[in-house]
C-alpha positions as CSV (number, residue, x, y, z in Angstrom):
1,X,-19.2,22.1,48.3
2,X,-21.3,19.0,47.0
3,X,-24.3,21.1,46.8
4,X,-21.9,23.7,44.1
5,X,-20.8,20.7,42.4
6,X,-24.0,19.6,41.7
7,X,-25.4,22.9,40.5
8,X,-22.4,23.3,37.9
9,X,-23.3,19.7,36.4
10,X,-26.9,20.6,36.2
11,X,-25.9,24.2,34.4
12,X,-23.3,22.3,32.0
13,X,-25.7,19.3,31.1
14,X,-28.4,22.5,30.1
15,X,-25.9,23.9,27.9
16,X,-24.9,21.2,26.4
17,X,-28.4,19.9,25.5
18,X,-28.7,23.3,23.3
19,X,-25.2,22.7,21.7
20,X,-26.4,19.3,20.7
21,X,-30.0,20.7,19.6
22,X,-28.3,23.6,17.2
23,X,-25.6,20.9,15.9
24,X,-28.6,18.7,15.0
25,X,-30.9,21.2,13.7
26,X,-28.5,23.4,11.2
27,X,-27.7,20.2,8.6
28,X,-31.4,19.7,8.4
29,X,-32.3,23.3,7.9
30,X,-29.9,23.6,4.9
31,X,-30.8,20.2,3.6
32,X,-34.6,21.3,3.2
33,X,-33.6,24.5,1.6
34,X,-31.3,22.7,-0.5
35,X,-33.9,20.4,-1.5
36,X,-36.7,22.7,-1.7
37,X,-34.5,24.9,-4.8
38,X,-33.7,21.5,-6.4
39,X,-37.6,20.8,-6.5
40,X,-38.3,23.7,-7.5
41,X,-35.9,24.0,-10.5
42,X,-36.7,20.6,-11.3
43,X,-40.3,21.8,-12.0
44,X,-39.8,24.8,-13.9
45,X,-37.6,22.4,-16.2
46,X,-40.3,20.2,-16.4
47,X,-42.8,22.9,-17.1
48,X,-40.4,24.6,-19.5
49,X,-40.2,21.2,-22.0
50,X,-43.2,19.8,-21.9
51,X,-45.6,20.6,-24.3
52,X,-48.9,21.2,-24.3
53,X,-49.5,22.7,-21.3
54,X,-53.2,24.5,-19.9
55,X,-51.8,27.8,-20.2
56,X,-51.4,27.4,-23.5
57,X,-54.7,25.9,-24.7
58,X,-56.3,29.1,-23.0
59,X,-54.2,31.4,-25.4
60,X,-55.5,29.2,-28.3
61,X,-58.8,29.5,-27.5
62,X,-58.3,33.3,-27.3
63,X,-57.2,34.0,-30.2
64,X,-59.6,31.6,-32.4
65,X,-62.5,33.9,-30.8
66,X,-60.9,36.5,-32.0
């Protein structure tokens, strides 16, 4: 009887362990996606205002060739 308690501790602590792993793992999947998209807007609004960027002095150089 000792030797079926033991075996049902053992099975519950293994569970358990991958409760605690998913409950740890899910906030900081969705906090590095969140972040990631907030980075990632933040530089297409950077990109979008400032002026002067390479892109544009290729186009310039372009079009004075021409």
């Amino acid at each position: 009887m000792k030797k079926l308690h033991f075996i049902v501790i053992i099975a519950s602590v293994f569970m358990l362990q991958a409760c605690v792993h998913k409950i740890v793992t899910v906030p900081a999947k969705i906090a590095y996606k969140t972040t990631k998209g907030v980075v990632k807007g933040t530089v297409a609004v950077g990109k979008a205002i400032i002026p002067g960027d390479s892109d544009d002095d290729e186009n310039d150089d372009k079009k004075s060739k021409k």
